[in-house]
HTML snippet that shows the backbone in 3Dmol.js (N, CA, C, O; Angstrom):
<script src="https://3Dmol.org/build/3Dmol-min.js"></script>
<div id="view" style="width:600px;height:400px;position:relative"></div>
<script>
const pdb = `
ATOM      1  N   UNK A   1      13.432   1.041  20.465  1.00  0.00           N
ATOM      2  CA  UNK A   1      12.786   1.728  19.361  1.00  0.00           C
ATOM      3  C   UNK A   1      12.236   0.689  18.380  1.00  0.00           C
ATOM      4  O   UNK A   1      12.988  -0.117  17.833  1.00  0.00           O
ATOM      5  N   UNK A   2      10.742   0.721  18.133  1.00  0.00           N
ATOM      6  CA  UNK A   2      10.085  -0.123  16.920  1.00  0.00           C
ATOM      7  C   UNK A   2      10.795  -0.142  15.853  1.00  0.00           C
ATOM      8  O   UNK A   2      10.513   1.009  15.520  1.00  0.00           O
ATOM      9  N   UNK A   3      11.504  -0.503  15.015  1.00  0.00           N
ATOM     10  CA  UNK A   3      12.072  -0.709  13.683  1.00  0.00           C
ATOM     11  C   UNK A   3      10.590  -1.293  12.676  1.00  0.00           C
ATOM     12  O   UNK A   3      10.919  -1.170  11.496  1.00  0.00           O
ATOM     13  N   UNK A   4       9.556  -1.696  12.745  1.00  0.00           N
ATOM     14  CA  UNK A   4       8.372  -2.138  12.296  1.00  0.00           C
ATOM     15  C   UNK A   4       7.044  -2.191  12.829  1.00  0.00           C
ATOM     16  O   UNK A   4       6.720  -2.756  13.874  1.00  0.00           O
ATOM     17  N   UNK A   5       6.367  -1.623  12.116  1.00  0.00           N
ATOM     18  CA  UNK A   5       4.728  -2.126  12.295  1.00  0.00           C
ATOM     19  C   UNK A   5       4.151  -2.891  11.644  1.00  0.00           C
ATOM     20  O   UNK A   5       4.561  -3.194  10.524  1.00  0.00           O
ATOM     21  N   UNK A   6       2.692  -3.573  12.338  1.00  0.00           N
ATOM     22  CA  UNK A   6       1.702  -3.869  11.321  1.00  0.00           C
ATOM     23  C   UNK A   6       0.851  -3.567  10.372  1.00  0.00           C
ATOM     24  O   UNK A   6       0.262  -2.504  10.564  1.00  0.00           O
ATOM     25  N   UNK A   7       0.645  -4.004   9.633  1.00  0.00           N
ATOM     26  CA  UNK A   7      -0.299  -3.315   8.685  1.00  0.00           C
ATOM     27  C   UNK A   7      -0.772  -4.770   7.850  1.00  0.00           C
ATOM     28  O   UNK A   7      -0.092  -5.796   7.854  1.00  0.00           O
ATOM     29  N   UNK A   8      -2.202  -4.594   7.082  1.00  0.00           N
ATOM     30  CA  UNK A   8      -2.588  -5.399   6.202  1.00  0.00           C
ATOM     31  C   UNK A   8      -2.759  -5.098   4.708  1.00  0.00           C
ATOM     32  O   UNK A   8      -3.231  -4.102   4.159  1.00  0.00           O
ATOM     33  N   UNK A   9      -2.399  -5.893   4.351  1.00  0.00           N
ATOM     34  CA  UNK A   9      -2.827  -5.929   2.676  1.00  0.00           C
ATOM     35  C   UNK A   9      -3.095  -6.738   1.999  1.00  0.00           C
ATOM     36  O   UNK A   9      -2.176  -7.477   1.650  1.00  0.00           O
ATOM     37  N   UNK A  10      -4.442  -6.997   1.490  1.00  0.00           N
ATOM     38  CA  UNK A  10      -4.939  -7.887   1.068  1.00  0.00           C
ATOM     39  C   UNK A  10      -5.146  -8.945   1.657  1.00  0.00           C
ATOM     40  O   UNK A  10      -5.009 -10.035   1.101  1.00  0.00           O
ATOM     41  N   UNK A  11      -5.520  -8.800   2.910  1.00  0.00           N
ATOM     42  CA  UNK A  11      -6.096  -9.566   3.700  1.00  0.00           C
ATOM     43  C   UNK A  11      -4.775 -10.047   4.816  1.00  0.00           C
ATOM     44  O   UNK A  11      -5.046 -10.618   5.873  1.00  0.00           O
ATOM     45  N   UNK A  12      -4.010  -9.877   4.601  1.00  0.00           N
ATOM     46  CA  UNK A  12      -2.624 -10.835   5.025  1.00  0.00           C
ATOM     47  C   UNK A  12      -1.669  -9.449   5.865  1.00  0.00           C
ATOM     48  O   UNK A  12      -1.277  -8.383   5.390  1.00  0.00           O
ATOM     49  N   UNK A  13      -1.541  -9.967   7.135  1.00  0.00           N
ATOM     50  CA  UNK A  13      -0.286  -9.432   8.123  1.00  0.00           C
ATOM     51  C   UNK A  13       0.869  -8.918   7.475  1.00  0.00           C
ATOM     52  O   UNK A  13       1.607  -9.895   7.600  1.00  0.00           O
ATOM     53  N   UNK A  14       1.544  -8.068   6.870  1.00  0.00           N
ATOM     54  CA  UNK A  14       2.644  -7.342   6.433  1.00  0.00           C
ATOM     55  C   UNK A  14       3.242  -6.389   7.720  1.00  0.00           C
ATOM     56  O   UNK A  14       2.463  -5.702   8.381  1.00  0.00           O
ATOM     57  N   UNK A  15       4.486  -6.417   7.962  1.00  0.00           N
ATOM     58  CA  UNK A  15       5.399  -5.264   8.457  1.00  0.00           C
ATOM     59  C   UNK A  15       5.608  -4.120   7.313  1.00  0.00           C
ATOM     60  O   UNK A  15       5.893  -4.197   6.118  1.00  0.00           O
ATOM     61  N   UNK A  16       5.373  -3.141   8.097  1.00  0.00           N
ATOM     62  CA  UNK A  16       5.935  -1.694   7.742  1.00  0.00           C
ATOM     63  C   UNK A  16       6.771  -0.901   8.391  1.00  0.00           C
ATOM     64  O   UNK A  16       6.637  -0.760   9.606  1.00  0.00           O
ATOM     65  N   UNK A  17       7.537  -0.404   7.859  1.00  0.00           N
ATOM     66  CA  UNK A  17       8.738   0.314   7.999  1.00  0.00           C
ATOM     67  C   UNK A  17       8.488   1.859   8.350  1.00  0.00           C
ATOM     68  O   UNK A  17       8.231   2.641   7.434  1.00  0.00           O
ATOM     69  N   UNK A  18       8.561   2.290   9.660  1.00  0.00           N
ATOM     70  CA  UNK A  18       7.747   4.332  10.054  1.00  0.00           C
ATOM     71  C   UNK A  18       8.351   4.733   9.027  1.00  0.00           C
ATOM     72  O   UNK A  18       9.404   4.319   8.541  1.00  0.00           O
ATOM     73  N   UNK A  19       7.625   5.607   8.670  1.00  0.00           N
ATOM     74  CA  UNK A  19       7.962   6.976   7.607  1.00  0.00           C
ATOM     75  C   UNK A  19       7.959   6.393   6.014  1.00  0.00           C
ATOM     76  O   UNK A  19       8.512   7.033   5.120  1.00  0.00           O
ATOM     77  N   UNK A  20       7.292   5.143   5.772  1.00  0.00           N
ATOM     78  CA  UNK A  20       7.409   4.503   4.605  1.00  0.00           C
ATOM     79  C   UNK A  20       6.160   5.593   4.221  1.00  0.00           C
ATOM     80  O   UNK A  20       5.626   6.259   5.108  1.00  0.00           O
ATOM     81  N   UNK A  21       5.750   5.698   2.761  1.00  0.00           N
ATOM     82  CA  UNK A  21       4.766   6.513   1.975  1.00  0.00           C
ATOM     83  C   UNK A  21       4.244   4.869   1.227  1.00  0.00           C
ATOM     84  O   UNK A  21       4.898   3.826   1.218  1.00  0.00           O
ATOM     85  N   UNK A  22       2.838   5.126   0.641  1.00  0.00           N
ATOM     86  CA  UNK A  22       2.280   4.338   0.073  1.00  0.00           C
ATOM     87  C   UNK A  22       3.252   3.679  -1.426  1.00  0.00           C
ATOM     88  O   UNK A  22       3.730   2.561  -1.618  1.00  0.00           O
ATOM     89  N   UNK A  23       3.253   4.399  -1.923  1.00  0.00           N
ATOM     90  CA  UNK A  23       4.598   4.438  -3.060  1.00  0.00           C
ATOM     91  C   UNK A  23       5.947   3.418  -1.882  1.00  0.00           C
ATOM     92  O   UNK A  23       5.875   2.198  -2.029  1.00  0.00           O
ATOM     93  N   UNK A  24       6.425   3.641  -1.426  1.00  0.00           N
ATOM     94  CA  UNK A  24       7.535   3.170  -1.227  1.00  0.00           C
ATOM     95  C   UNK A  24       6.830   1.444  -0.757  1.00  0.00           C
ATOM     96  O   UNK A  24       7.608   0.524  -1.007  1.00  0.00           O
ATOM     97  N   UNK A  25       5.824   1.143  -0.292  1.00  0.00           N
ATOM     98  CA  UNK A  25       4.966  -0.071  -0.069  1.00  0.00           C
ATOM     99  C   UNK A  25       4.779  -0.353  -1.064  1.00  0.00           C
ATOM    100  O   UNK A  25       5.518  -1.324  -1.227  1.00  0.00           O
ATOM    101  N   UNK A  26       4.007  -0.097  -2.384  1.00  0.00           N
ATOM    102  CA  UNK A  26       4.761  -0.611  -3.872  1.00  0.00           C
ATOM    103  C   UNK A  26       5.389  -1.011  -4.452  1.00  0.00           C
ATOM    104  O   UNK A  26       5.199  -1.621  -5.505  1.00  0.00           O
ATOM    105  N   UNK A  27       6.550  -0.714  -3.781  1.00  0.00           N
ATOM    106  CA  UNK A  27       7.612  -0.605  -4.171  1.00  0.00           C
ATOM    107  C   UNK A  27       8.426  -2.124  -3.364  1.00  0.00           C
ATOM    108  O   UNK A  27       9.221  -2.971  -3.773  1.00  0.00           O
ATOM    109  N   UNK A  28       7.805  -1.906  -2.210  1.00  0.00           N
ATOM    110  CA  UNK A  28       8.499  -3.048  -1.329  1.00  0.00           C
ATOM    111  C   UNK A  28       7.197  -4.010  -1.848  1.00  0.00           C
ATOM    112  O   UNK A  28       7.626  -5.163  -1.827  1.00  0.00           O
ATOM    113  N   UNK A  29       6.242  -4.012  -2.157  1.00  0.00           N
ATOM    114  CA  UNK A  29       5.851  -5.151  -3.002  1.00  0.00           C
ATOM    115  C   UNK A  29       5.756  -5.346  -4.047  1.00  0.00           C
ATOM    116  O   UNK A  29       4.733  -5.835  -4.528  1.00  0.00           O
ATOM    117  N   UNK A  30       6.806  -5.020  -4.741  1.00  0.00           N
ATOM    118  CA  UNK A  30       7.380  -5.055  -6.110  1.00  0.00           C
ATOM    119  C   UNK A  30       6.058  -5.472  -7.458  1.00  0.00           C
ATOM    120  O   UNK A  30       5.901  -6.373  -8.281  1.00  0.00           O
ATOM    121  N   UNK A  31       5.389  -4.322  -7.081  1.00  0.00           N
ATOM    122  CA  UNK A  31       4.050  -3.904  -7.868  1.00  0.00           C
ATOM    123  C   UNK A  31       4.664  -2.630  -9.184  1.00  0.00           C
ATOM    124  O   UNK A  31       5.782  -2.118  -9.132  1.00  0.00           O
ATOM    125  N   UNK A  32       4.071  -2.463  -9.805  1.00  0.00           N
ATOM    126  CA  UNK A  32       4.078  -1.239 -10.956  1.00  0.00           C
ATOM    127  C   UNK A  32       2.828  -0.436 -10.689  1.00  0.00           C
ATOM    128  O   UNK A  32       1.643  -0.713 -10.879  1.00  0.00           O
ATOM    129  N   UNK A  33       3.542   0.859 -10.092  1.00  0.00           N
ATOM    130  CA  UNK A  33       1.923   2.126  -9.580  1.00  0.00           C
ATOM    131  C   UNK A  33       1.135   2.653 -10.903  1.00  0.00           C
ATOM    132  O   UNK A  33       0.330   3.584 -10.879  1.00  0.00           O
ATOM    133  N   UNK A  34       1.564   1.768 -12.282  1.00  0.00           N
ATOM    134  CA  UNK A  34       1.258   2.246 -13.485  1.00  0.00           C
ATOM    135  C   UNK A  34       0.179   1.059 -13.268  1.00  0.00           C
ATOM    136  O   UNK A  34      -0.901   1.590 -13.524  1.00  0.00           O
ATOM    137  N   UNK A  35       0.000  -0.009 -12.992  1.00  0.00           N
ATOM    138  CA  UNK A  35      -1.171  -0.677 -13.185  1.00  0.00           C
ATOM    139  C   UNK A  35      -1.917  -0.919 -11.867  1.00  0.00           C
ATOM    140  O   UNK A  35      -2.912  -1.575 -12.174  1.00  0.00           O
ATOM    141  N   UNK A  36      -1.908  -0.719 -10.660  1.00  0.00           N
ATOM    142  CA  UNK A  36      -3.090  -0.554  -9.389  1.00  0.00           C
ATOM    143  C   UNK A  36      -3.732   0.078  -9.298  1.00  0.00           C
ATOM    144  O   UNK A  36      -3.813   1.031 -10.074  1.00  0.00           O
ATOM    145  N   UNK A  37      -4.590  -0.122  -8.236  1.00  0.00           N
ATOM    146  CA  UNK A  37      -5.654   0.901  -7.775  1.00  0.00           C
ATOM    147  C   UNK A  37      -5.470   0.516  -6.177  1.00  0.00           C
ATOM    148  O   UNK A  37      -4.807  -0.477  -5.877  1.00  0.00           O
ATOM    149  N   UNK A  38      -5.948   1.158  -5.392  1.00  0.00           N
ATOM    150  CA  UNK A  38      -5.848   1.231  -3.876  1.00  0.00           C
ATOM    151  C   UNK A  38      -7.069   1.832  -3.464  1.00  0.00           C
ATOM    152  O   UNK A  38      -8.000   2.463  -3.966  1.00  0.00           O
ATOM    153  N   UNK A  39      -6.601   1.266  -2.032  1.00  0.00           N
ATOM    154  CA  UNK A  39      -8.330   1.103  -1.299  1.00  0.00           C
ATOM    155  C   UNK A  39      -7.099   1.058  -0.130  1.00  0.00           C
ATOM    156  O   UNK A  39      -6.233   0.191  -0.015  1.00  0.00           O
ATOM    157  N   UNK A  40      -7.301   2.278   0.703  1.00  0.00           N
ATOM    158  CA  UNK A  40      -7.133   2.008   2.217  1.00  0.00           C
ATOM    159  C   UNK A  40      -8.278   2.672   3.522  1.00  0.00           C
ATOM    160  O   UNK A  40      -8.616   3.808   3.853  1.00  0.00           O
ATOM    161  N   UNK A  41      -8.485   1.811   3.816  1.00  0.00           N
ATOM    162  CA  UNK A  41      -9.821   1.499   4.774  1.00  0.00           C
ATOM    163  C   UNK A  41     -11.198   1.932   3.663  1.00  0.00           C
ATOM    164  O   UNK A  41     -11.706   3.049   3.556  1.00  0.00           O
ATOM    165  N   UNK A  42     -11.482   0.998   3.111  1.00  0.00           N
ATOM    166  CA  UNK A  42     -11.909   0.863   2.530  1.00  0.00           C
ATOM    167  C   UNK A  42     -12.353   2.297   1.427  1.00  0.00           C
ATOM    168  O   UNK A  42     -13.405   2.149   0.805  1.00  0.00           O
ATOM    169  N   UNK A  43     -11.895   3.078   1.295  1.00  0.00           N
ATOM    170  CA  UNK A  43     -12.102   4.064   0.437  1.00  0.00           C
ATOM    171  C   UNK A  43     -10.597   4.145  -0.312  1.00  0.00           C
ATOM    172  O   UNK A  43      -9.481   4.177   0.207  1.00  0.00           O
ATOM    173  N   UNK A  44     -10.979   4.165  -1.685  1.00  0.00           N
ATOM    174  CA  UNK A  44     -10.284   4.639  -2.627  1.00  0.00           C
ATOM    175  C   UNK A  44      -8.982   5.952  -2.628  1.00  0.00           C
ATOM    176  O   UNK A  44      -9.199   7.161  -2.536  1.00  0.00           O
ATOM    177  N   UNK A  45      -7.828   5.377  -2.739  1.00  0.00           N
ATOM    178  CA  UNK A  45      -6.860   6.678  -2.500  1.00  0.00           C
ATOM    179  C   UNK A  45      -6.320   6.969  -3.791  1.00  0.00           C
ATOM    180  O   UNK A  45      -5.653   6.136  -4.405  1.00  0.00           O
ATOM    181  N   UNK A  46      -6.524   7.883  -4.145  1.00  0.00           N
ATOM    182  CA  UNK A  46      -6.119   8.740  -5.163  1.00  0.00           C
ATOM    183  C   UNK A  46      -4.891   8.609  -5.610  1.00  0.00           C
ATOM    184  O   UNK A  46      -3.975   8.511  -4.793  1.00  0.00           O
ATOM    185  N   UNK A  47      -4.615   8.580  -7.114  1.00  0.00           N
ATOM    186  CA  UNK A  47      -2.658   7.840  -7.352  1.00  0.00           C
ATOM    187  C   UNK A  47      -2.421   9.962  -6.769  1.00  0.00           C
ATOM    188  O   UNK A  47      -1.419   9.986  -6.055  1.00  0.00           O
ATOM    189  N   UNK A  48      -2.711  10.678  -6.834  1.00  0.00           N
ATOM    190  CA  UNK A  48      -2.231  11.774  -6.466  1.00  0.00           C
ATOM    191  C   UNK A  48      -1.703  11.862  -4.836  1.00  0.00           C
ATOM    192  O   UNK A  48      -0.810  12.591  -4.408  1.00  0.00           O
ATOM    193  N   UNK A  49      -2.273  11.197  -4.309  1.00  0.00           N
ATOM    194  CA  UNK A  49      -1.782  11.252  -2.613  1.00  0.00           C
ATOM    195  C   UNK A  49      -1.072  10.315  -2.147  1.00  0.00           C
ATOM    196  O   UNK A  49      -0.460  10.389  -1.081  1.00  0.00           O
ATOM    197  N   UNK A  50      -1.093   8.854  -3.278  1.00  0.00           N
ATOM    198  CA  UNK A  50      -0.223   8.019  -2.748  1.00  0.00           C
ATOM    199  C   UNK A  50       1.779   8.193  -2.308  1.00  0.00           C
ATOM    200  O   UNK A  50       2.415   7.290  -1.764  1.00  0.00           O
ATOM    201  N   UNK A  51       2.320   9.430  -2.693  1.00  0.00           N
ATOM    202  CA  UNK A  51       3.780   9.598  -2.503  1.00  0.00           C
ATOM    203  C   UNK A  51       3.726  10.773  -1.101  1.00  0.00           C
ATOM    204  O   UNK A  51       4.782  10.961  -0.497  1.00  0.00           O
ATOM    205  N   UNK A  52       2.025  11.772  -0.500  1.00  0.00           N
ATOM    206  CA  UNK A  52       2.640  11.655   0.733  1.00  0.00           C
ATOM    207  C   UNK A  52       1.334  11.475   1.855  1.00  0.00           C
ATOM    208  O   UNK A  52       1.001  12.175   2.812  1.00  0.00           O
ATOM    209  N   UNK A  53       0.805  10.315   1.332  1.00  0.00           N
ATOM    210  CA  UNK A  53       0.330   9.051   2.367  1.00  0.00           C
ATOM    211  C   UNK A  53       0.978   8.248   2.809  1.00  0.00           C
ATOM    212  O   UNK A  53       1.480   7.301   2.204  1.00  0.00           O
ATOM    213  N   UNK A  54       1.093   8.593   4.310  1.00  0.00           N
ATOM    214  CA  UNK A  54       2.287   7.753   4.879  1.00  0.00           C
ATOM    215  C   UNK A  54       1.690   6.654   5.713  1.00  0.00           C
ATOM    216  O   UNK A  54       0.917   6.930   6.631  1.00  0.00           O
ATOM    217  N   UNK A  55       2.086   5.180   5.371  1.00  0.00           N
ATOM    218  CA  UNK A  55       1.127   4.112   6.223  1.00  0.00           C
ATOM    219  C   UNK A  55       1.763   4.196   7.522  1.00  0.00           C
ATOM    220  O   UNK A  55       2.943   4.372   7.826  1.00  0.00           O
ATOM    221  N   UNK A  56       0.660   4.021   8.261  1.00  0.00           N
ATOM    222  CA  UNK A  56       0.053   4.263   9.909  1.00  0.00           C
ATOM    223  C   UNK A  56      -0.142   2.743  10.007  1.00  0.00           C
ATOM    224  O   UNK A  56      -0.589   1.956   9.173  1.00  0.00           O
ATOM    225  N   UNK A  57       0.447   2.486  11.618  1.00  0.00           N
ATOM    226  CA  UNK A  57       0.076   1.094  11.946  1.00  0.00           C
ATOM    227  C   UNK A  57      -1.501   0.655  12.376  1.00  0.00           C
ATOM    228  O   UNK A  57      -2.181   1.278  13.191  1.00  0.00           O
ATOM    229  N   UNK A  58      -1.827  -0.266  11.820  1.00  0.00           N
ATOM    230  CA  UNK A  58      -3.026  -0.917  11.647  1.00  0.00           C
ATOM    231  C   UNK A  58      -3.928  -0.056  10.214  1.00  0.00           C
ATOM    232  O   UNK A  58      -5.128   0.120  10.002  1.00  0.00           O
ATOM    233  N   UNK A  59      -2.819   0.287   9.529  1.00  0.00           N
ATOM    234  CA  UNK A  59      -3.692   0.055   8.211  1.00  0.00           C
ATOM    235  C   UNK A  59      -4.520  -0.844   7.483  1.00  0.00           C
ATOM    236  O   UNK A  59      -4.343  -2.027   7.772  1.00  0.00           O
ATOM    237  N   UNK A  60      -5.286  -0.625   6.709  1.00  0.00           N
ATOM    238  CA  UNK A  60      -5.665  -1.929   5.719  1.00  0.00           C
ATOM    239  C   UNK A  60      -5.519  -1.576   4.239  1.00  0.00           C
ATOM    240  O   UNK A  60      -5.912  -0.452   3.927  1.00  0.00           O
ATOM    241  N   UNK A  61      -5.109  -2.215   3.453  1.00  0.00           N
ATOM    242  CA  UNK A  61      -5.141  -1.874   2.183  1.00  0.00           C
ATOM    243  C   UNK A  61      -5.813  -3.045   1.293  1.00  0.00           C
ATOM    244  O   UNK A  61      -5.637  -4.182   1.730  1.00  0.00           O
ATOM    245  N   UNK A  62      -6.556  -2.915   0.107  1.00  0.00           N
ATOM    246  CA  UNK A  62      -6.947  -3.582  -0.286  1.00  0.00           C
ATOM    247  C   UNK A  62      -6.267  -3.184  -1.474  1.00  0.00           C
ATOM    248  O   UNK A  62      -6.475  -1.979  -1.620  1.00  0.00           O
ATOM    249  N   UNK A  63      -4.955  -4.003  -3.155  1.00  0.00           N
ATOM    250  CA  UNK A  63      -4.478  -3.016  -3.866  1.00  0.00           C
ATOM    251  C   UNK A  63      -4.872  -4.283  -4.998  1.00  0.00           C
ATOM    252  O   UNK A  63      -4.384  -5.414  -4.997  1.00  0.00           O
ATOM    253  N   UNK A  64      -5.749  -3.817  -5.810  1.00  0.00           N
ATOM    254  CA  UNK A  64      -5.721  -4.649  -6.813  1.00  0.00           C
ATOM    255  C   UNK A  64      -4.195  -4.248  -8.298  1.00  0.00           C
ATOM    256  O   UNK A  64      -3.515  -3.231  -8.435  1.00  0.00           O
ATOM    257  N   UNK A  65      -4.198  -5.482  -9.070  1.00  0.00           N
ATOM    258  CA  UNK A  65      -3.229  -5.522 -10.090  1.00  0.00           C
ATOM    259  C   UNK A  65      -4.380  -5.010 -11.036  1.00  0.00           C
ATOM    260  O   UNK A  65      -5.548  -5.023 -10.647  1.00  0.00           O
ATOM    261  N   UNK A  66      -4.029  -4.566 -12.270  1.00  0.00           N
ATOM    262  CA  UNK A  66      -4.682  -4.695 -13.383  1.00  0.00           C
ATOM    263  C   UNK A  66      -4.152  -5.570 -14.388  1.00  0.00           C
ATOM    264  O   UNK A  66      -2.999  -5.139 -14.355  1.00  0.00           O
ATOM    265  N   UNK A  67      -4.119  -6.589 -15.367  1.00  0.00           N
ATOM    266  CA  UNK A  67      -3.612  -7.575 -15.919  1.00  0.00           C
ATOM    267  C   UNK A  67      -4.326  -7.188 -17.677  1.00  0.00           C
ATOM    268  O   UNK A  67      -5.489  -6.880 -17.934  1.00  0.00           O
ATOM    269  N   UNK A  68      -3.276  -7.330 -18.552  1.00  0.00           N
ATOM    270  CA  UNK A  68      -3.777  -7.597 -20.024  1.00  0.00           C
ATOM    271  C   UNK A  68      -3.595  -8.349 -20.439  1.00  0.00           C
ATOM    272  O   UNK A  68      -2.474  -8.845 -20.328  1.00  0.00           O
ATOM    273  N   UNK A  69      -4.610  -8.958 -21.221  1.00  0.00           N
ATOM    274  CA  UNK A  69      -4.513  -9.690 -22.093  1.00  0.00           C
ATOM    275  C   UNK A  69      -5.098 -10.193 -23.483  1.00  0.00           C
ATOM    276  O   UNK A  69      -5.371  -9.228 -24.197  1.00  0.00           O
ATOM    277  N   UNK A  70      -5.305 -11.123 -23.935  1.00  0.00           N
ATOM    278  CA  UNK A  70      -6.074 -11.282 -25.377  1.00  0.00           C
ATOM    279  C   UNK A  70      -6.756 -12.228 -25.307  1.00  0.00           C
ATOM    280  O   UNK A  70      -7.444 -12.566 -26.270  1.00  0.00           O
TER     281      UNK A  70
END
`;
const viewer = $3Dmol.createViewer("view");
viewer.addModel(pdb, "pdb");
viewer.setStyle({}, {cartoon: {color: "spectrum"}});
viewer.zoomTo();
viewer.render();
</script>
């Protein structure tokens, strides 16, 4: 039994875990869903669908940070 897949993000080879949700990939890249935006295959995913979008092997994600400053 697979215990992991592939998937990309941000250009770079990541394992994923079946039945992980986009949120829980956040989470395992210890991001804040209060400041990203997401892009998987190249279209924009909605913060509304990210908890039950579940990553599929050979995803791509593209997830920018947002950063403040002065």
């Amino acid at each position: 039994m697979e215990t992991t897949f592939s998937i990309v993000v941000n250009g770079e080879n990541r394992d994923a875990k079946p039945g992980a949700t986009v949120v829980d990939l956040l989470r395992e890249l210890g991001l804040d869903s209060g400041r990203v935006a997401i892009e998987r295959h190249r279209e924009i995913l909605s913060r509304q669908k990210w908890a039950e979008t579940t990553v599929e092997p050979g995803d791509h994600y593209e997830i920018v940070q947002f950063v403040g400053g002065g």
